[in-house]
C-alpha positions, 0 to 999 in steps of 0.5 A, a space after each residue: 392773505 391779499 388775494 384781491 391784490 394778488 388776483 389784481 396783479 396777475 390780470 395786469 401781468 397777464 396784459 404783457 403775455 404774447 408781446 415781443 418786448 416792453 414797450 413805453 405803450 404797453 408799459 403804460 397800460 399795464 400800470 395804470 392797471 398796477 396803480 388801480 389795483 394798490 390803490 383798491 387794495 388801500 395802499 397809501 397814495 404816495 407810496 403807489 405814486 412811487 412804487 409806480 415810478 420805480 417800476 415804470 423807470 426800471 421797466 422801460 430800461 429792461 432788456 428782454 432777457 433770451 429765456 424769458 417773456 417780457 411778462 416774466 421781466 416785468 413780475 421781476 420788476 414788480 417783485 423787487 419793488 415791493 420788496 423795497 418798498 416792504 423794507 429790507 428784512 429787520 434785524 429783529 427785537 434788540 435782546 443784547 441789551 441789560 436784562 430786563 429788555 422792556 418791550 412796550 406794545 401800543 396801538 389802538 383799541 382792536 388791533 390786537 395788542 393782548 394777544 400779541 404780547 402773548 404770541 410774542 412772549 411764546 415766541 421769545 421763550 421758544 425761538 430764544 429760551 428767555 425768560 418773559 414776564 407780561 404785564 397789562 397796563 390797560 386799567 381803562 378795560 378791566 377785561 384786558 388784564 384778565 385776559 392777558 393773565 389767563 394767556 400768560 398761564 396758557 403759554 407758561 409765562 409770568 404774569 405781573 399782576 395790576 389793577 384798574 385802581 392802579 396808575 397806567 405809569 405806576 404798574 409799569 414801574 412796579 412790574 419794571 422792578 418785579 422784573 429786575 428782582 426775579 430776574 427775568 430776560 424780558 418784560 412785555 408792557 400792553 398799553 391801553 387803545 382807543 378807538 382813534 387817536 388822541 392827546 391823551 392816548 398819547 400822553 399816557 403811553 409817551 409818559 409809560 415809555 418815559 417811566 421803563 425805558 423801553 429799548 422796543 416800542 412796537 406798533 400793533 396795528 390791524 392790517 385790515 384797517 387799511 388808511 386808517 392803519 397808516 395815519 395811525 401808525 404816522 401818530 404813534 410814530 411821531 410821538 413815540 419813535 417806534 422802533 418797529 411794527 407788527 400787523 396783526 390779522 394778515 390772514 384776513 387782510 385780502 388787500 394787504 394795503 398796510 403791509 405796503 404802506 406802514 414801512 414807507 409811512 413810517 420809516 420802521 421794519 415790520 417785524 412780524 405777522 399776526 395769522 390767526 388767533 392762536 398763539 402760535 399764529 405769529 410770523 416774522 416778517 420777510 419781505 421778499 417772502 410777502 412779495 412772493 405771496 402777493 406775486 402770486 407765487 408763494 411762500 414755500 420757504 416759510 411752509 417749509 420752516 412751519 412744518 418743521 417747527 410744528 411736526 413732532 419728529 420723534 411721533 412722525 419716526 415712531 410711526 414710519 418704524 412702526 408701519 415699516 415693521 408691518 404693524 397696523 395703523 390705527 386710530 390713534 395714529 390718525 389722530 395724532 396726524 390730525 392734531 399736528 396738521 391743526 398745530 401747523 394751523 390747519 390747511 387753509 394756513 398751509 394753503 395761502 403760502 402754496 403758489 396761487 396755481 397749486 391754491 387754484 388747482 386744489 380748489 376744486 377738488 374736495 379735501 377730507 382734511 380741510 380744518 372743519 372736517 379734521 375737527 369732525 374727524 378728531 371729535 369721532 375719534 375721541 368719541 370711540 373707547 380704546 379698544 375701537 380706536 387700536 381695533 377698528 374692525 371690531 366697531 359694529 352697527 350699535 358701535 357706530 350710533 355711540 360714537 356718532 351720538 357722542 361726537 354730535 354727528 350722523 352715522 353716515 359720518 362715522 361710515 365716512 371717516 371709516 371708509 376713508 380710514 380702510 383707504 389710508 390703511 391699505 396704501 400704508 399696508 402697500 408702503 411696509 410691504 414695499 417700501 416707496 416702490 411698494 406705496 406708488 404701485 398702491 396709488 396706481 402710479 408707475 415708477 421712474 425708469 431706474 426704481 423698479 430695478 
């Protein structure tokens, strides 16, 4: 996510490494590289102009503090910037007000819309256990009310049925009033796109709002859309006073321009992230944490919160128990360590919010575990019957050829996986035995003075 912008700014940051302190001269050449850089990565040309203002005025008034390189002092400057100019963290979706709360999800054609009401409904029911129901009031694309039920089952929410036959104005009233009667906290509205903005896309999602009052109207717009992104969310702002937006396809977005430019454009918080197709994907936005990203540095704060939202603790201590008495692992357990790593979104998810230092370094070195080989890995694994999944030891020459004709890959690839398994066994054979001491002694590595005692 923005690695053009980010690799942009770390060439501009780096001009500042070795001088005594900021200069008028040096301040100058280092943001004419800044505002070369935003204005690649498609940031709307007014907000650069002001970002640069900013950054220019604070930075010739900063003084170099003692333990740090005017380097240092300017990607500070930069940080709380952009900071800004992203907004201040929102105060997320209004749920306090009279049940059903309508949230009403518009944009253009593309940007997402159908799968973001169902990230967002899994989002609600999860983080705030509300009851949601989801109807689609796209009638000029039959497939999109399809789709948008056959998510909503996928994720365990209700589905208000609507046909193409139907008045965009008429199925929102209806499913307004199947809301009330069922009783259901939430109910998220998808409005149709089009491919640019027009009167009458216009007309029909003003006359929607008119018609279910929505308390959230929300502006789904793809981040990789760069300026287009920005005149659009000026449109819809406009003519709907929005009251947030939600960038979806992030993880794609190497310039980050929309992220820069939709807040400043339109005066609205971004509230949340689309990063990927699975309805997991779906972040809320914080803008200190996306400055940090695009800085360079990270985001080990949502890491941190991702895996401990993803990971099953009660598998992860049944296994640490398992493994401390001594009790083989297996198969099984590889698996299920495989499928948590996918939940968390693979480990190209994990990777974009490490620091681009620690992304760098890891990137030359070979990952078994990067998210096409953990499905290689799962597919073996399935392929094998029980027994040889608890007992790997009893999977011979004919044994391998089964499981690799099963799984739809070479026998060198079933040698791999168990090659690489005997390793894992053995460093967790290392930890029972020894515990944390017992595990850095199987990695070769020495203890810290204090713990060999």
């Amino acid at each position: 996510m923005f690695d053009k912008l980010t690799s942009r700014l770390a060439s501009a940051v780096d001009a500042l490494r070795g001088r005594g302190r900021l200069t008028e001269d040096n301040i100058n050449d280092t943001l004419r590289q800044v505002r070369m850089a935003l204005l690649e990565a498609d940031v709307a040309l007014p907000v650069v102009k002001t970002f640069i203002a900013s950054v220019k005025e604070r930075a010739l008034g900063a003084q170099v503090q003692q333990s740090l390189t005017p380097g240092q002092v300017f990607i500070k400057i930069l940080h709380e910037e952009l900071v800004r100019a992203m907004g201040e963290p929102g105060a997320g979706l209004n749920l306090r007000a009279q049940p059903p709360v309508v949230i009403l999800l518009a944009g253009l054609q593309g940007a997402g819309k159908t799968t973001t009401a169902a990230k967002l409904a899994r989002l609600l029911m999860e983080t705030h256990k509300k009851r949601v129901a989801l109807v689609s009031a796209d009638v000029y694309r039959p497939a999109a009310i399809k789709q948008l039920e056959r998510l909503a089952e996928q994720i365990g929410a209700a589905f208000i049925p609507s046909d193409a036959s139907q008045s965009p104005v008429a199925i929102a009233t209806a499913a307004l009033a199947e809301a009330r009667r069922s009783l259901y906290d939430v109910l998220i509205v998808d409005t149709a796109g089009r491919l640019h903005v027009d009167a009458s896309l216009m007309d029909e999602v003003v006359a929607i709002d008119r018609a279910v009052a929505a308390h959230e109207r929300l502006f789904v717009v793809d981040s990789m859309a760069g300026q287009d992104a920005v005149n659009a969310a000026r449109a819809f702002n406009e003519a709907l006073a929005l009251t947030g937006v939600i960038l979806t396809k992030a993880d794609g977005d190497a310039r980050g321009g929309a992220a820069l430019s939709v807040r400043e454009v339109t005066g609205k918080p971004i509230l949340f992230l689309g990063v990927g197709e699975k309805v997991e994907a779906l972040e809320a936005f914080h803008p200190e944490r996306v400055a940090s990203r695009i800085l360079g540095m990270g985001d080990v704060v949502s890491l941190v919160e991702q895996v401990q939202a993803s990971v099953d603790h009660d598998k992860a201590a049944r296994l640490a128990q398992k493994i401390s008495k001594g009790k083989g692992f297996d198969f099984n357990d590889l698996r299920e360590q495989l499928q948590q790593l996918q939940a968390m979104g693979g480990v190209g998810a994990l990777m974009d919010k490490l620091p681009s230092r620690m992304q760098n370094a890891a990137a030359g070195a070979p990952n078994p575990f990067g998210d096409k080989e953990a499905r290689r890995k799962i597919a073996i694994i399935n392929s094998m019957t029980r027994k040889e999944r608890s007992r790997p030891d009893v999977i011979d020459s004919s044994r391998k050829r089964r499981i690799a004709a099963g799984s739809g890959v070479q026998v060198q690839d079933v040698n791999r996986l168990l090659k690489e398994f005997q390793q894992m066994q053995k460093v967790m054979k290392q930890f029972s035995k020894g515990g944390m001491k017992g595990l850095l002694r199987s990695l070769g590595g020495r203890l810290p003075p204090g713990l060999g005692r």
